[in-house]
C-alpha positions as CSV (number, residue, x, y, z in Angstrom):
1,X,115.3,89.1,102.6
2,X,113.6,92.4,101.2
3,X,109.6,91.6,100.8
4,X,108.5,94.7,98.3
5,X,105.4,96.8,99.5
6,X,105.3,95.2,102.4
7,X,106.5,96.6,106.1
8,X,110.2,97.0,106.6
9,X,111.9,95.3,109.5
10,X,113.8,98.1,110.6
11,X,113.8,99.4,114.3
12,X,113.4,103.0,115.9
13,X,114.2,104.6,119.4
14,X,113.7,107.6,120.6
15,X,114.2,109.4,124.0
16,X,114.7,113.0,125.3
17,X,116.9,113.4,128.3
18,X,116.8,117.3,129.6
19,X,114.3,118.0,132.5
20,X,110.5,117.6,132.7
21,X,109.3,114.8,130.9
22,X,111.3,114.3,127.6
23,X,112.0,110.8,126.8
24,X,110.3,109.0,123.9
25,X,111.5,105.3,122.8
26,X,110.2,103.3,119.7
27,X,111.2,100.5,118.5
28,X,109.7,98.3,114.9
29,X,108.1,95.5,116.1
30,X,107.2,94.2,112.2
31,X,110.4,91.8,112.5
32,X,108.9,89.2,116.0
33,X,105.5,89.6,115.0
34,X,106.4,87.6,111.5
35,X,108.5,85.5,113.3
36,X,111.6,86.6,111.7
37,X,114.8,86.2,113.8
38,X,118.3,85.8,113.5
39,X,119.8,82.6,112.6
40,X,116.4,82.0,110.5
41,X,117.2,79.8,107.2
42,X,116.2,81.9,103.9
43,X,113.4,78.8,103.1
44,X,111.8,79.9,106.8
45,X,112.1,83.2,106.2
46,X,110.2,82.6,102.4
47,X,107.9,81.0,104.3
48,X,106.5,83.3,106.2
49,X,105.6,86.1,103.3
50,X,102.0,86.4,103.1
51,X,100.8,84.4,100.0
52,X,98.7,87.7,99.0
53,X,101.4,90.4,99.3
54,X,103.2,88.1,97.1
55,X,100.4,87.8,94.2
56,X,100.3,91.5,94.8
57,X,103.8,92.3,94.9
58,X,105.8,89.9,93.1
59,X,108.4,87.2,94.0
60,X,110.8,88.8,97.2
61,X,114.7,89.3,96.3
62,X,117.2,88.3,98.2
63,X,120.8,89.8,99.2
64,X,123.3,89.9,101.8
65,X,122.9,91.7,105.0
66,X,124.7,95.0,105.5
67,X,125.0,96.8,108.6
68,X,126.7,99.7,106.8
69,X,123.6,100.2,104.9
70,X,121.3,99.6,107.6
71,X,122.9,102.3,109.9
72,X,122.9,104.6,106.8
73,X,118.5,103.9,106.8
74,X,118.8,104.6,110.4
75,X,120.8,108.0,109.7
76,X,117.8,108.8,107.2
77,X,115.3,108.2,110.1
78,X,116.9,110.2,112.4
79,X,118.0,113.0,110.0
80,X,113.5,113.2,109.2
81,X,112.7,113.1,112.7
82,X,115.0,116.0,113.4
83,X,113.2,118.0,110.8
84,X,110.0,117.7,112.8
85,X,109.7,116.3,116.1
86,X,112.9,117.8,117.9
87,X,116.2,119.4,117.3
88,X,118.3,117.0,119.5
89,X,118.7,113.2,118.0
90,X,120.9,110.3,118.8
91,X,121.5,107.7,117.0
92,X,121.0,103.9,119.0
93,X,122.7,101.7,116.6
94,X,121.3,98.6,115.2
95,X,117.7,99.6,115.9
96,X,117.4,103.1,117.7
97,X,117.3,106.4,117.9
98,X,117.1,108.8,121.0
99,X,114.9,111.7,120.5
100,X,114.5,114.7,123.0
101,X,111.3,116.9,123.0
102,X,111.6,118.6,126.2
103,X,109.4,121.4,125.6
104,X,108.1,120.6,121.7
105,X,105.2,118.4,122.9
106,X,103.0,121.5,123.2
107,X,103.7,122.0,119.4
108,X,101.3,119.1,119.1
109,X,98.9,119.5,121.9
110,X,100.2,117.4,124.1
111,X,102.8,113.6,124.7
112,X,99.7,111.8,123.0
113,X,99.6,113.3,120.3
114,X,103.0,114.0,119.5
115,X,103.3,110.1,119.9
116,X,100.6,109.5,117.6
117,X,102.1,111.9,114.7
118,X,105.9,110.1,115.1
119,X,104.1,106.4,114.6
120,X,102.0,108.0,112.0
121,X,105.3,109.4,109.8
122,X,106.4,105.4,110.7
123,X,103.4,103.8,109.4
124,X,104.1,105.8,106.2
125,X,107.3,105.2,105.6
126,X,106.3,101.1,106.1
127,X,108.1,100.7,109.9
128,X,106.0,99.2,112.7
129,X,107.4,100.7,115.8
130,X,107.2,100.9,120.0
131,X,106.9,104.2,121.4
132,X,107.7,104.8,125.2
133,X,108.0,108.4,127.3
134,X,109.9,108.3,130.3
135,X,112.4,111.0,132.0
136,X,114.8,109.2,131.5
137,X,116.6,107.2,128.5
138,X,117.3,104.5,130.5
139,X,113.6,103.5,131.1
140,X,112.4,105.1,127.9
141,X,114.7,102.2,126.4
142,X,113.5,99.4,128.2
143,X,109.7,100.1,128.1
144,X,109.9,100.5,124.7
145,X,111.2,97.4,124.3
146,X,109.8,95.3,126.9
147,X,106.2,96.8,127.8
148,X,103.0,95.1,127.6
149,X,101.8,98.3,124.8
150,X,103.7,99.8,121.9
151,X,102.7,103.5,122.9
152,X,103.4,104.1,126.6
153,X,104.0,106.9,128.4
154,X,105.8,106.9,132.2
155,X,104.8,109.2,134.3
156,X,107.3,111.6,136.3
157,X,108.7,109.8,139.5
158,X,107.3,106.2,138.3
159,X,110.1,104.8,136.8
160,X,110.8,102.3,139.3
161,X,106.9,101.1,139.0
162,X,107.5,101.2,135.1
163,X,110.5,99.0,135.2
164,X,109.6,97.1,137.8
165,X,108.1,93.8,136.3
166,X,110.5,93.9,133.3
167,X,113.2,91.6,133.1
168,X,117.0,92.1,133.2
169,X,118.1,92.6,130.1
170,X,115.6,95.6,129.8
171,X,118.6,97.4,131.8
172,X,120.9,97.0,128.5
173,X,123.2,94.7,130.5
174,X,127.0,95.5,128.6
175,X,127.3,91.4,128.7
176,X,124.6,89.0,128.4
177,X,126.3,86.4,130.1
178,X,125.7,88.4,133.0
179,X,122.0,88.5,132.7
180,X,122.6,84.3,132.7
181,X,124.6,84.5,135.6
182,X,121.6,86.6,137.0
183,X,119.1,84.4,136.6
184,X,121.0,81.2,138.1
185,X,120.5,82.8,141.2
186,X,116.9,83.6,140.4
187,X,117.1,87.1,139.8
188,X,115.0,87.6,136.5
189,X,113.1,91.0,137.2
190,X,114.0,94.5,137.8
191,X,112.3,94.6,141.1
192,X,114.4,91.2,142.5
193,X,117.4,93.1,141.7
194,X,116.7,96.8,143.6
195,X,115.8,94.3,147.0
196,X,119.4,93.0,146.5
197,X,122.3,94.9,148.4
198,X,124.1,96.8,146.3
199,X,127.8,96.9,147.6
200,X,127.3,92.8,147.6
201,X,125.9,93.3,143.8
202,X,128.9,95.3,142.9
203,X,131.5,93.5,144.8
204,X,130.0,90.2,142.9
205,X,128.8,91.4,138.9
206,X,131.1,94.7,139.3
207,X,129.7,98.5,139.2
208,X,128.3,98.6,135.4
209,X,125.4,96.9,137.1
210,X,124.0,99.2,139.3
211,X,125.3,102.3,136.9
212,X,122.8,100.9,134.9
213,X,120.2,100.9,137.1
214,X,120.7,104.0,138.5
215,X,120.6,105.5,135.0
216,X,117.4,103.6,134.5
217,X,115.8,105.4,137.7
218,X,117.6,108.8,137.3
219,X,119.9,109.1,140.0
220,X,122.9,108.8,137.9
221,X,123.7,111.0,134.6
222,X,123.3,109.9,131.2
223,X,124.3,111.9,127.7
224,X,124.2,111.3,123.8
225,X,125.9,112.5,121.0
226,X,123.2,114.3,118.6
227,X,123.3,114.3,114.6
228,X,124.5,117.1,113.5
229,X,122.3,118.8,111.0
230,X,124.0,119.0,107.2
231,X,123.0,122.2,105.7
232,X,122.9,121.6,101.3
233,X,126.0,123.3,100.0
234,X,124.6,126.5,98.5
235,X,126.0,129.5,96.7
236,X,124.2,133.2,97.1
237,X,124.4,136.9,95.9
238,X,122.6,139.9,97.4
239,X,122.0,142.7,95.5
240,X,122.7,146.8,96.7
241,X,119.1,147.0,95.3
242,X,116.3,145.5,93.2
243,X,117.7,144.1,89.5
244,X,115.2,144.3,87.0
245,X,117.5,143.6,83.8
246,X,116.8,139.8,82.8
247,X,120.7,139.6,81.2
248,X,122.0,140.6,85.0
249,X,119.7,137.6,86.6
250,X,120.6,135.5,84.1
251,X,124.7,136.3,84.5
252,X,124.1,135.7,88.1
253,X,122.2,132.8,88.2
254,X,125.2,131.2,86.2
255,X,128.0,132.6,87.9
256,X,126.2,130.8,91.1
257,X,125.8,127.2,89.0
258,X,129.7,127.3,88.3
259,X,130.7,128.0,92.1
260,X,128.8,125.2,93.3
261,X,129.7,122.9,90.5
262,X,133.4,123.4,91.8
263,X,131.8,122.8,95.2
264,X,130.6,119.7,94.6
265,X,133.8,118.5,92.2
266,X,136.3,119.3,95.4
267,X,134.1,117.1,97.4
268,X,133.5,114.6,94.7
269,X,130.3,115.3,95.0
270,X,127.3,115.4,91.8
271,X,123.8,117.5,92.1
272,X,121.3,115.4,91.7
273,X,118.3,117.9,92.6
274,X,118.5,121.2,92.9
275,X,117.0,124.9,93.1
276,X,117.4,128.1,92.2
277,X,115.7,130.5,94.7
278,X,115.0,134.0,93.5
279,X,113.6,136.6,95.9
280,X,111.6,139.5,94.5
281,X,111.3,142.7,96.1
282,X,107.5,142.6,96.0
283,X,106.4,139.1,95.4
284,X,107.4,135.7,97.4
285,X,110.2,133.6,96.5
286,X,110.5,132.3,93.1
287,X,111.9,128.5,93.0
288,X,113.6,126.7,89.7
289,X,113.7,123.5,90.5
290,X,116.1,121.2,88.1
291,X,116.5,117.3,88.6
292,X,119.5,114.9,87.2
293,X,119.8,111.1,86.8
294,X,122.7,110.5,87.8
295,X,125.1,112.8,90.0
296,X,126.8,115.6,87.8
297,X,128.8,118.5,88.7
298,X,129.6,119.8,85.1
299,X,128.7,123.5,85.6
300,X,127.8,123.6,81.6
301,X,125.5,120.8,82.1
302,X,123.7,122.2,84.7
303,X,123.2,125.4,83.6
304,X,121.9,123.8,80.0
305,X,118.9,122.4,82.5
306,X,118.4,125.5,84.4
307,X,118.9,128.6,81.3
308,X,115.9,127.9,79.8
309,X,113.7,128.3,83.0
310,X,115.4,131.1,84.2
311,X,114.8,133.0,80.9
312,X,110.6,132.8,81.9
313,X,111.0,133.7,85.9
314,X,108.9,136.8,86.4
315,X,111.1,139.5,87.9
316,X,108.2,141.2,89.2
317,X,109.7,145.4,90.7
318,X,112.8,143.6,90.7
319,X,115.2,140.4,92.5
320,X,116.9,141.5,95.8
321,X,119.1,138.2,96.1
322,X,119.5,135.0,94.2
323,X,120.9,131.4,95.4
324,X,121.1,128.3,94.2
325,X,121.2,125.3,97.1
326,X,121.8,121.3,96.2
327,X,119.1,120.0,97.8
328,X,120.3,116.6,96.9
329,X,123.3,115.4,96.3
330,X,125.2,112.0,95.7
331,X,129.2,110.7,95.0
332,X,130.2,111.3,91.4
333,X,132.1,107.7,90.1
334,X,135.5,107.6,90.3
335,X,137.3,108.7,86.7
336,X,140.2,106.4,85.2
337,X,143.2,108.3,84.1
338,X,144.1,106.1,80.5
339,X,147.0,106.7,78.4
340,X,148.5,109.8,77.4
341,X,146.4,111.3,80.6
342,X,143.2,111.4,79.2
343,X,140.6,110.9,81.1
344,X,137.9,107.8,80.7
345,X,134.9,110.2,79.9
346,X,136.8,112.1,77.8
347,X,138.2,109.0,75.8
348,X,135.3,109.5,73.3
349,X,136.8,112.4,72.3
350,X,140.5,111.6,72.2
351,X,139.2,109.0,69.5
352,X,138.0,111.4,67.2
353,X,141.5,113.9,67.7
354,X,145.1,113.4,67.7
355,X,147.6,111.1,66.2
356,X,146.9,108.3,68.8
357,X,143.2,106.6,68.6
358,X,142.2,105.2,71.7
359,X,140.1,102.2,70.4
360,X,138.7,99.6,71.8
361,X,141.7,97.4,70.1
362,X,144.2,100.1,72.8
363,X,141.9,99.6,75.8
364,X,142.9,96.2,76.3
365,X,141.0,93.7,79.2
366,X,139.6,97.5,80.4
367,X,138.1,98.5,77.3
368,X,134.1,98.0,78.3
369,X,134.8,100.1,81.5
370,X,135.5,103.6,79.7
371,X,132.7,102.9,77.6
372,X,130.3,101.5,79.8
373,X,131.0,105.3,81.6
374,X,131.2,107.4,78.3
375,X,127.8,106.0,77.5
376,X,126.2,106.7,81.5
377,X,127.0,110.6,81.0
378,X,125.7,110.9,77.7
379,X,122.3,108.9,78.2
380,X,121.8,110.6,81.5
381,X,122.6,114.1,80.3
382,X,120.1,112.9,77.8
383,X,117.5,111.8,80.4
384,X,118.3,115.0,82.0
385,X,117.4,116.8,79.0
386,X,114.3,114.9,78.1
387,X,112.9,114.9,81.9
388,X,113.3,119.0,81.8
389,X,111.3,119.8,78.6
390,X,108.9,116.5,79.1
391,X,108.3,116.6,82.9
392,X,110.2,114.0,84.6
393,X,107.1,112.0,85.1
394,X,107.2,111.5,81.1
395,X,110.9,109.7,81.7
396,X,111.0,106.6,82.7
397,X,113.8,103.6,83.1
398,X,113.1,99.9,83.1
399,X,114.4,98.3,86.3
400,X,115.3,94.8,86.1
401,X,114.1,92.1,88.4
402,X,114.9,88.9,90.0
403,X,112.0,86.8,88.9
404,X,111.2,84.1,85.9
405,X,107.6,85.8,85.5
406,X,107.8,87.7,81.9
407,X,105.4,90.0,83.8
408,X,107.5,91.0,86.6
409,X,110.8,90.5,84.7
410,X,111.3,94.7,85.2
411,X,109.5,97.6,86.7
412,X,109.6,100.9,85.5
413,X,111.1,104.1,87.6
414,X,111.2,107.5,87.1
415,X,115.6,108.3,87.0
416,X,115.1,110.7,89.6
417,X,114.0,108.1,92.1
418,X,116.7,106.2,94.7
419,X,117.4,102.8,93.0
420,X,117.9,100.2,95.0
421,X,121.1,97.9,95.0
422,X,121.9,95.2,91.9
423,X,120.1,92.4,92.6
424,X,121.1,88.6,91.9
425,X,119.2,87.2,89.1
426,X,117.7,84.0,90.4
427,X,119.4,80.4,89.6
428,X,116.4,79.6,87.8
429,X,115.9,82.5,85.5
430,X,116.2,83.1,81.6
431,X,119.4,85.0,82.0
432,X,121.0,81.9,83.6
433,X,119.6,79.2,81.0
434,X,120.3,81.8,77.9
435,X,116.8,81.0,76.9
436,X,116.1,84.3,74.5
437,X,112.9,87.1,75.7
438,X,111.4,89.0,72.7
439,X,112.0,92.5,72.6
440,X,108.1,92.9,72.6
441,X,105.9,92.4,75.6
442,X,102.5,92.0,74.9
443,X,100.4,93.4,78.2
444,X,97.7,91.3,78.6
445,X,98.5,88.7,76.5
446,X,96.3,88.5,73.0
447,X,94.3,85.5,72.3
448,X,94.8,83.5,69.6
449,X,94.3,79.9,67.3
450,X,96.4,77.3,67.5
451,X,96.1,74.6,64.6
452,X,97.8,71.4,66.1
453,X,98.4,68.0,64.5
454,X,100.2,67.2,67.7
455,X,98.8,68.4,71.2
456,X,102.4,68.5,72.8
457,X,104.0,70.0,69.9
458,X,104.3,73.5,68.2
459,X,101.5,74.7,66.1
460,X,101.6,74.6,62.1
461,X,99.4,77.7,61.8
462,X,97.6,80.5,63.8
463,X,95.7,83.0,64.0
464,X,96.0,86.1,65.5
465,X,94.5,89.7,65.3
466,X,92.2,87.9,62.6
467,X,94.7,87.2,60.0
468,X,96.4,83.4,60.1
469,X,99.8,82.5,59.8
470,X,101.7,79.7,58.4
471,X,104.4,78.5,60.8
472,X,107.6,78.1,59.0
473,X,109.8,77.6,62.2
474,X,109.5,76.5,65.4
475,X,111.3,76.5,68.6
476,X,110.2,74.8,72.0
477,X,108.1,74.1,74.6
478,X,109.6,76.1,77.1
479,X,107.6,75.6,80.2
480,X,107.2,78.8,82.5
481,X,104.8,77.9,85.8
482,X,104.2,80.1,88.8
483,X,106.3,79.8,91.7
484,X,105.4,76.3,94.0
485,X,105.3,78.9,96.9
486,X,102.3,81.5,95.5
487,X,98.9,80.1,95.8
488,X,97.7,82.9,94.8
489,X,94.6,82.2,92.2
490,X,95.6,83.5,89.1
491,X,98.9,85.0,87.6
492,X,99.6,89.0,87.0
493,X,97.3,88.8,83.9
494,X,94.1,87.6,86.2
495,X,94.3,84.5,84.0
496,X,94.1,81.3,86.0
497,X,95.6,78.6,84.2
498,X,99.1,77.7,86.6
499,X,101.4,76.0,83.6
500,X,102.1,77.8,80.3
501,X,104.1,76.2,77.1
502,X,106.0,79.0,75.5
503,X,106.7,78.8,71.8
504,X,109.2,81.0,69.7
505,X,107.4,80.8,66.0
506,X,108.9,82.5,62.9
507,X,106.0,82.8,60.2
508,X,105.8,83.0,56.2
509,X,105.9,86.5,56.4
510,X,108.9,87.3,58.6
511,X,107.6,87.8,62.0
512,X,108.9,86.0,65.4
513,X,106.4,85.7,67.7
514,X,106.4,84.4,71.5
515,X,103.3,82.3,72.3
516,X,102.4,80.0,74.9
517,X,99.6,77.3,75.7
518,X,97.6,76.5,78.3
519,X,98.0,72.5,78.9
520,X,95.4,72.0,80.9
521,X,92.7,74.6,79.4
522,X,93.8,74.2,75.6
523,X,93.6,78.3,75.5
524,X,96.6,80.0,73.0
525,X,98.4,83.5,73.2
526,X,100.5,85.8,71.8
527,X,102.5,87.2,74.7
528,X,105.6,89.0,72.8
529,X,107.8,89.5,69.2
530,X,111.0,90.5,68.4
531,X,111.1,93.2,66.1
């Protein structure tokens, strides 16, 4: 269960492992504070939501764990904190990541501080996380996890103090039935176990035991593998000397969009943001930034965002070198080969050439798929187009939500932006019951007159926007109340009624109008038409 706006339950660890002190471990701590926990029934979970993020935020979606994605956040995580805390990070999969800053604490003044600026960059990306500095990963891990604080930091030589009064599974025991058969013979601390003997420890729970414990205190070795750092796929030209001819720039800067556009298509890979970088002999770099809506490696689409920007860049004495770098990229969708080899996005054009049409009446069962991806390029090189002369703050795309609210039925996101995952409409929703939504969305609702011969039934006349209406056709109640779980005092309008009647009415005059009453208050609105 995904709660929106409010703290992720995602976790974070970090440690350094080359001499002196380098070992920081964090770990989000969002997920046992709100009592979340695995095994947790999805009503329990629903539960526990804060009744105010909830009037804030909207009813939470559901869908189905995936580690796949969850290791790909953790990737993200680790790929940022490379960028800024340390050059060397390993990933600790479900919930970690091993960080080490031997030698880049002094960048931030000193271990405080740099542990202050990592939870910072957590707090703003919504994690809650434990942070612990140790020599070595083994008790950077298990304070972090296990310490009284979330921010601690173990001096050099203390380990054995720091893990000391934690229990045994703070040693990341490879089997926890071995931590049980610890504890039947009262072992349940760190410290119980170093008094034991340890060839009679070995001989009884084997050597991983002790390997463990040694790594903990640092008189056995310990690596990682680190992420590897992805350098953008970029294409580049550097001149003998300074060009000062515009046509020369503007040859160049296209020759470089069509080498990375076949980049990209042998890696089945589409820009999605990139930039052209011009360095002037006189002047700092120049940058013409383009961004897509969907993935696209089509060289003459590209170079239609980019041509007209390039035709303004100031050349200043003259450009020494030129490259254009995908700063971000994402998996172009797999193209359909139909009949007579034509390709699915290209089947809008077979159908206006050649002897053999390639209808919808030839497509068979399949015929909505090439469609459905003739009609995604086209409106997103059209988004593309629109977001470049408008300002892709001006271009917006409704996003559809799983709620029975009219008010939160979609959100609106700019197509640049990552979208999240399909979500499930709920059981309860209009989709499911068919029941029809105007086209129209009045936000707030306008007030209105009912005239009512019968208070449970549809009104015979209105009045709205000071002219009145004769009701010629009616269709309803539909009754729309908030969710039984949101006490929250009023809905996303501020008004404070909790049931509303919704009526679909179709005046004299030709309009259909979506209105609803207030049972309990009496109160009318207009809240949508179809037009």
């Amino acid at each position: 269960m995904r709660q929106p706006h409010a703290p992720k339950t995602s976790c974070l660890l970090l440690t350094r492992t080359s001499g002196g002190r380098a070992s920081i471990a964090a770990r989000c701590n969002e997920a046992a504070r709100r009592g979340v926990r695995v095994g947790l029934s999805l009503a329990e979970a629903q539960a526990l939501i804060d009744p105010r993020v909830r009037a804030k935020s909207g009813d939470p979606w559901v869908e189905e764990l995936s580690e796949e994605r969850d290791l790909r956040a953790l990737h993200a995580v680790g790929m940022w904190l490379m960028t800024r805390f340390s050059p060397v990070v390993a990933l600790d999969p479900p919930e970690g990541l091993f960080l080490d800053v031997a030698g880049t604490e002094r960048l931030f003044g000193d271990e405080n501080d740099l542990c202050r600026a990592i939870l910072g960059g957590m707090h703003r990306f919504g994690l809650g996380a434990r942070i612990a500095v140790a020599d070595t990963i083994g008790t950077a891990w298990a304070v972090s996890r296990f310490g009284q604080t979330p921010r601690a930091i173990v001096e050099s030589g203390e380990e054995g103090a720091a893990l000391a009064d934690l229990p045994i599974e703070a040693l990341r025991l490879p089997d926890p039935a071995l931590g049980d058969a610890l504890r039947e013979l009262g072992v349940e601390r760190i410290q119980q176990l170093m008094e034991l003997d340890r060839d009679r420890v070995a001989a009884r729970f084997g050597a991983d035991l002790g390997l463990r414990l040694d790594q903990a205190l640092g008189r056995a070795f310990e690596t990682v593998t680190p992420l590897v750092y992805e350098t953008p796929p970029v294409t580049e030209r550097i001149f003998e000397g300074p060009v000062k001819q515009l046509a020369a720039v503007v040859q160049t800067a296209e020759t470089l969009v069509y080498e990375l556009s076949a980049d990209l298509a042998r890696a089945r890979r589409g820009l999605l943001e990139g930039k052209l970088v011009l360095k002037p002999s006189d002047l700092p770099a120049r940058h013409v930034p383009i961004a897509l809506a969907r993935p696209s490696a089509d060289p003459k689409h590209l170079w239609t965002m980019l041509k007209p920007k390039v035709d303004h860049v100031h050349l200043g004495f003259g450009i020494e070198s030129m490259r254009f770098v995908a700063v971000r990229t994402g998996r172009l969708p797999t193209r359909q080969s139909s009949a007579f080899g034509v390709d699915a996005e290209d089947a809008g054009g077979a159908r206006r050439s050649g002897p053999h049409r390639l209808g919808p009446h030839r497509l068979g069962p399949h015929r909505l798929g090439p469609h459905r991806l003739v009609l995604d390029k086209h409106i997103g090189e059209l988004i593309d187009i629109l977001a470049a002369r408008l300002g892709l703050p001006a271009v917006v795309v409704p996003h559809e939500e799983a709620t029975h609210l009219p008010e939160r039925a979609f959100t609106l996101k700019r197509p640049g932006e990552p979208q999240e995952p399909p979500r499930k409409p709920l059981q309860t929703s209009a989709a499911h019951r068919g029941a029809p939504r105007p086209s129209k969305l009045f936000d707030p609702p306008e007030p209105a007159t009912f005239d009512l011969e019968d208070m449970h039934g549809a009104p015979q006349r209105i009045r709205w926007r000071g002219i009145a209406y004769r009701v010629r056709r009616a269709r309803g109640p539909e009754r729309i109340a908030r969710p039984w779980w949101d006490d929250s005092p009023a809905w996303p309008d501020g008004s404070p009624h909790t049931v509303r009647d919704y009526f679909r009415l179709e005046t004299s005059c030709g309009r259909s109008l979506w209105t609803f009453r207030e049972p309990k208050h009496g109160r009318a609105f207009i809240h949508g038409e179809w037009t």
